[in-house]
N, C-alpha and C positions, 0 to 999 in steps of 0.2 A: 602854502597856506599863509595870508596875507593875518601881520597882528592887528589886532583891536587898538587906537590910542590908547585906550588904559590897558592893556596888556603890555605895551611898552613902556609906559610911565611905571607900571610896577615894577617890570623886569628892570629897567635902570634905578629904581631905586635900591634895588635889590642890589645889583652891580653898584653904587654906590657907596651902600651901607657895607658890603663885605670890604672895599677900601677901604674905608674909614677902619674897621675891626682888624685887619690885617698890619693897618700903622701903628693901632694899639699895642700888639704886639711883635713888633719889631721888625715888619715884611714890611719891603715896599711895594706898592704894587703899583703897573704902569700897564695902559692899555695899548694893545697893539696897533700900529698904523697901518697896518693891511689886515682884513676880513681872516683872521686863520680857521676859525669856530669858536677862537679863545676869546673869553671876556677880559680875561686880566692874567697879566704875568707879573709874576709875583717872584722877589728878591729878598734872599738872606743870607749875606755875605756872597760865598760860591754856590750857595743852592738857587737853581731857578726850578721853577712848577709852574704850567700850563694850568690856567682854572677857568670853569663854565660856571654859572651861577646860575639856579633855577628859582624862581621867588614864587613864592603864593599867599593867599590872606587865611589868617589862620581859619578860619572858616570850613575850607577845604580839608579832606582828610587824607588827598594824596597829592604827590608831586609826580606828573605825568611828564618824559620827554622822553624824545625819539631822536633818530640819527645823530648823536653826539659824537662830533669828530674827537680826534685827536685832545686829550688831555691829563695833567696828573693827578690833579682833586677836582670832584664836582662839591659845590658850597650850595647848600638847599637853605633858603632863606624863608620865613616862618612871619611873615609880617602878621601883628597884632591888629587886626581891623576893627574890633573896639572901640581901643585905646587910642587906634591910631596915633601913637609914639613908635618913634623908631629906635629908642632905648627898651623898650618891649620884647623886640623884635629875638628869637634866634637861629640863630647859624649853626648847620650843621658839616660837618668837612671829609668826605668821604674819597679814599682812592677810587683809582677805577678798577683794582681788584675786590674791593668793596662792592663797587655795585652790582660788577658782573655778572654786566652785560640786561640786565634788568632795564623795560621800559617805565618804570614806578616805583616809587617806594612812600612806604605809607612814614609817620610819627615814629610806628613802634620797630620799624627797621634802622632808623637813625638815631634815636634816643642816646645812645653810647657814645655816638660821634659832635656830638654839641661845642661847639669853640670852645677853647682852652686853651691855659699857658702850656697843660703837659699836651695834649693832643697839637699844639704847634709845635713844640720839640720833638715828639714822633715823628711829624712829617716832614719840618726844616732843621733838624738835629739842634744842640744847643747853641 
């Protein structure tokens, strides 16, 4: 299934914005040079994590995806279409026992998982 240009313009902004939020707290993150499924691999210290980023405009009430290869957080990105500010925007950071195995999740399935300093030490320890 071939993307739309602004389906790809959201998805990288999405995959943009979660770099920038992942620097914030103390992850680097670097995009891989061959196609893995991975949008960004992400560094803290000795911990690496595989991450997909899925974006939608808040509008929407669910985040739909399918065949998600290989990785250790999927990041559901929440853009404000409004506001259209990307300081609006939230992130939510979920394992893949988290999602298990689900092709959707709505608002009210991720609400718990919203970016954090302590939901970053869960997943990349202190």
């Amino acid at each position: 299934m071939n993307e739309s240009p602004l389906s790809r313009r959201k998805g990288t902004i999405g995959e943009l914005l979660t770099q920038i939020r992942l620097l914030e707290y103390g992850i680097e993150p670097t995009i891989p040079l061959i196609d893995s499924g991975n949008d960004i691999i992400a560094i803290k210290g000795r911990i690496v994590k595989s991450i997909q980023v899925k974006t939608k405009k808040q509008n929407r009430r669910i985040w739909r995806f399918r065949n998600l290869r290989e990785y250790d957080i999927l990041v559901l990105v929440n853009l404000d279409e409004q506001e259209n500010k990307l300081d609006c925007a939230k992130l939510y950071l979920l394992t893949k026992e988290q999602v298990n195995g689900r092709g959707s999740l709505t608002l009210k399935h991720v609400q718990d998982y919203e970016l954090s300093e302590s939901l970053i030490n869960n997943l990349f320890g202190r």
